[in-house]
C-alpha positions, 0 to 999 in steps of 0.5 A: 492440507496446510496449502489447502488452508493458505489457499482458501485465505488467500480468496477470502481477503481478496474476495473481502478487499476493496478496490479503489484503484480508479482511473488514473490510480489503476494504470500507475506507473505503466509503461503501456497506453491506456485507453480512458476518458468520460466516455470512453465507450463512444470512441474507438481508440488504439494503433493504426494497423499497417503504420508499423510498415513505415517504421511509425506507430500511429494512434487514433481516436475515433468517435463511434456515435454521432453525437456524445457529451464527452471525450476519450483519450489514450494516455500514461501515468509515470513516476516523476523521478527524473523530472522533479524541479524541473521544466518539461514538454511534451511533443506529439505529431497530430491529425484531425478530420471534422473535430467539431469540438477540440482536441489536444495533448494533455499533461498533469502533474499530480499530488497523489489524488490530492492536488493538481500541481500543474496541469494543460489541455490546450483547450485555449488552443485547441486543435479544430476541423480537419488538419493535416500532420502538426507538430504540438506542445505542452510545457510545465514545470514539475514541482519537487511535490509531485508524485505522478505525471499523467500525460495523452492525447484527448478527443472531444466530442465527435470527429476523429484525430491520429498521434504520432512520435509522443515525446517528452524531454527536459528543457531550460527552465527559462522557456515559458509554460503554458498550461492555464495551471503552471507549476511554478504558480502551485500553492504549497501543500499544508501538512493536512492535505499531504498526511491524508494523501499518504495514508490513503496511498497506503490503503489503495497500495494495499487494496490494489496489491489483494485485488491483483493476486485475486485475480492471478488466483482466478486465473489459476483456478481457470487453468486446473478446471481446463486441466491445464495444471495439475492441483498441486502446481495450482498450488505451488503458484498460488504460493509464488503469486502469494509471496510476490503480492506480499513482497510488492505491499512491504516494498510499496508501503515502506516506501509510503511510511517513509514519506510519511515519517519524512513528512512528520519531521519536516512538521516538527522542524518547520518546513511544511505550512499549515491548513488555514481553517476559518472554521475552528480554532486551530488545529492539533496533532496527536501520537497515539488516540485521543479521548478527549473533544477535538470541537472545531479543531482539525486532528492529525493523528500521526499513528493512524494516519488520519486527519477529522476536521472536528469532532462532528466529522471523527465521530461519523468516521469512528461510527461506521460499520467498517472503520480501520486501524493501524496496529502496532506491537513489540514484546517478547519472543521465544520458542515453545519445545515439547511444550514448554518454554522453559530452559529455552535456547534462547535469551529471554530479553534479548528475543523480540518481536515487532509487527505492523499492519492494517485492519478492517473492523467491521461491526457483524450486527448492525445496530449491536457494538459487541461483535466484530470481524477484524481482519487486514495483513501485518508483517512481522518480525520474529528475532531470536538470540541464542544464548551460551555463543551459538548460533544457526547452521544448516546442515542439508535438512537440518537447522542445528544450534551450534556452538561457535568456535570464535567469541561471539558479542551476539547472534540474532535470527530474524524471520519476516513474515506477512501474514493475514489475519482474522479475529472475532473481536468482543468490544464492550464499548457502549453505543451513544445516543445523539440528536437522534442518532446512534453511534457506535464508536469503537475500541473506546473500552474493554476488547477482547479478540480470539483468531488466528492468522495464515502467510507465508515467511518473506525472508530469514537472516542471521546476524553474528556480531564478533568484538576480537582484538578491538575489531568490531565485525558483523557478519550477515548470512541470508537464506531460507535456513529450512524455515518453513514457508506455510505461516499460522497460527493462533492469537489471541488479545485482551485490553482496553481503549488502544492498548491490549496484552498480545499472545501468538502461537505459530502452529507451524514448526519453525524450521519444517523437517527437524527432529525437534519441533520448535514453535515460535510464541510471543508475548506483547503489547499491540496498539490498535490506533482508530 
């Protein structure tokens, strides 16, 4: 029943989840060809068959239509690790026959979605009419910047091209670019372009990693109606897809929340240029929310992860029927024994927990502020320290709390968990009438939020520090510690503006078969920043 649950979540927030992985953003770091362009459909592109004969691997595009306003090209994205700060290019073996228009290699260096740092087409030297195989090249400089290399082959318009033996290397920086958009000439990124950029490489890293397991979900679905699996391995992989998709969002947004943190230092310490604004007059950078009229300014709020150019623009964004929210929040973390907490195992101060995450609001009635549906993922980390020197040991089944031999300084059992959850949310926040306009801001009185959350434990670790002789020692044990996998739970908050009293009970026992069941609880503060 409790996979059952898990299972039916699962659908709900893929099925709830939107996809802005396009274009480039959805073949990311792929090792395959992907075949893409304005209009696509009028070409037909892929390997020649029988080349491979002749030990070669040979591409074409072809168009299909006698005419078309538009181009095709078969192309890859790739992270650009190896290539930062230095000068590269792009070679390839070409063909033509009646290229009406041009055709081309292309590369790009990009900043997110955000700014093309370098980017050649040869559309200056274009490859026309029906030629034989030629050797082509692109060469660019590759800004320390960059965050993707986009590179193909391109058609325009009618006709048809092969390519053959793409490559790209690492070559002296003296040789000369030629693209009419050189890296080297690239204008610095001001800290408003790149804290957006982050912040929404975060959203499409999330929407793109639900969007995926609904799909592996589907698939799965497909495979038990066909009677191929059998409902409790259907189950079973669900699970696994679940707990890779989970795996793959904290890797990626960790990844993302360093940048961002890096960002916000090299802010402080002077290293990253500003936004000239001819509009306002400046801009200011805000921890936490702002109540207070922003006017012309540009905003970067740092814990939200969002920049408003003026209050005109905050407002519309805060006003929309689906806004989102970056949640934060730490407090006190124990378990409940036969329904108590009292004369518990474990510290009461010395246990805590802390959780991040990313919500959706959205407003259930439209031109009424009270009800809301908030639901996005968090990943939470629930530590327990156990009191009078003991610590975990399992035991076939069983999880014990023992005492341990030699002198403990401390012991700490920590559990990660991605979970999702779902909370009807009661905001008092009054509508306000402008020009003719309603707006329904949020999140700017009292809120009260009542749900629950369903997930599965990512990872459970045991810290043992020993202070002995003078020698200061730490030992790490990584394992599953009978910790049940299936995570839910309710949670409930109270509060007013961002700021809110936070309660969480596991339904699921902490370690699944022992004797007695022990349920984690917490109790903190949770900001909700708009």
């Amino acid at each position: 029943m409790q996979k059952i649950i898990l299972i039916t979540v699962i659908v709900l927030f893929s099925l709830l989840s939107k996809v802005n992985a396009q274009g480039v953003d959805a073949i990311k770091n792929s090792s395959d060809w992907h075949y893409r362009g304005s209009k696509s459909e009028s070409y037909e592109m892929g390997p020649v068959s029988g080349a491979e004969k002749n030990n070669q691997t040979v591409y074409k595009i072809k168009s299909i239509q006698s005419k078309t306003n538009g181009f095709g090209t078969i192309m890859k994205t790739i992270k650009p690790d190896t290539f930062l700060g230095k000068t590269v290019k792009m070679t390839a073996y070409v063909k033509s026959e009646n290229v009406k228009s041009w055709a081309g290699l292309w590369m790009r260096v990009d900043y997110y979605t955000a700014a093309v740092l370098a980017f050649d087409n040869m559309q200056r030297r274009p490859i026309k009419g029906t030629k034989d195989w030629t050797k082509y090249e692109v060469v660019l400089y590759v800004p320390t910047e960059a965050t993707a290399i986009s590179y193909g082959v391109l058609l325009n318009e009618t006709g048809q091209i092969w390519f053959k033996d793409l490559a790209i290397e690492i070559v002296e920086d003296s040789l000369e670019e030629t693209g009419q958009n050189k890296g080297r000439d690239h204008k610095a990124i001001s800290f408003e372009t790149k804290a957006k950029a982050i912040s929404n490489e975060i959203k499409a890293i999330t929407d793109n990693e639900k969007n995926a397991l609904k799909v592996a979900v589907d698939l799965i679905d497909r495979d038990l109606e066909k009677g191929v699996i059998t409902k409790e391995q259907a189950s079973d992989l669900k699970m696994e897809k679940a707990k890779i998709h989970a795996a793959a969002i904290e890797a990626k947004v960790g990844d993302e929340q360093a940048k961002l943190n890096q960002l916000v230092q090299d802010k402080v310490d002077g290293k990253v240029v500003d936004e000239k604004d001819d509009r306002s007059g400046g801009r200011t950078i805000i921890l936490g929310n702002n109540p207070n009229s922003i006017g012309s300014q540009t905003e970067i709020n740092i814990t939200s992860m969002k920049v408003y150019n003026g209050q005109e623009d905050k407002e519309e964004r805060q006003s929309k029927r689906t806004t989102t929210q970056f949640v934060l929040a730490t407090g006190l973390n124990n378990v409940v024994t036969d329904g108590s907490v009292q004369k518990s195992d474990f510290r009461y101060l010395g246990s805590h927990f802390y959780e991040w995450g990313l919500t959706y609001n959205t407003r259930i009635l439209k031109n009424n502020n009270l009800l809301h549906a908030k639901y996005g993922f968090s990943v939470m980390y629930n530590n327990l320290r156990a009191s009078n020197n003991r610590y975990f040991v399992a035991d076939g089944n069983q999880t014990n709390l023992e005492a341990n031999p030699i002198r403990q300084d401390d012991s700490r059992f920590k559990n990660v968990n991605l979970v999702f959850p779902v909370h009807l949310e009661f905001d008092f926040t009054k509508s306000k009438e402008r020009d003719g306009k309603t707006y329904f801001k949020t999140h700017d009185s009292f809120r009260v939020g009542l749900g629950g959350y369903v997930g599965t434990n990512l990872k459970s670790k045991q810290y043992v520090k020993y202070d002995s002789d003078e020698y200061k020692s730490r030992e790490i044990t990584k394992g599953n510690f009978n910790v049940d996998s299936f995570v839910y739970g309710l949670s409930t908050y109270v509060g007013y503006k961002a700021t809110s009293l936070y309660l969480k009970y596991d339904l699921n026992p902490l370690f699944k078969d022992n004797a007695v069941k022990q349920n984690n609880v917490s109790l903190g503060l949770r900001f909700d920043f708009n």
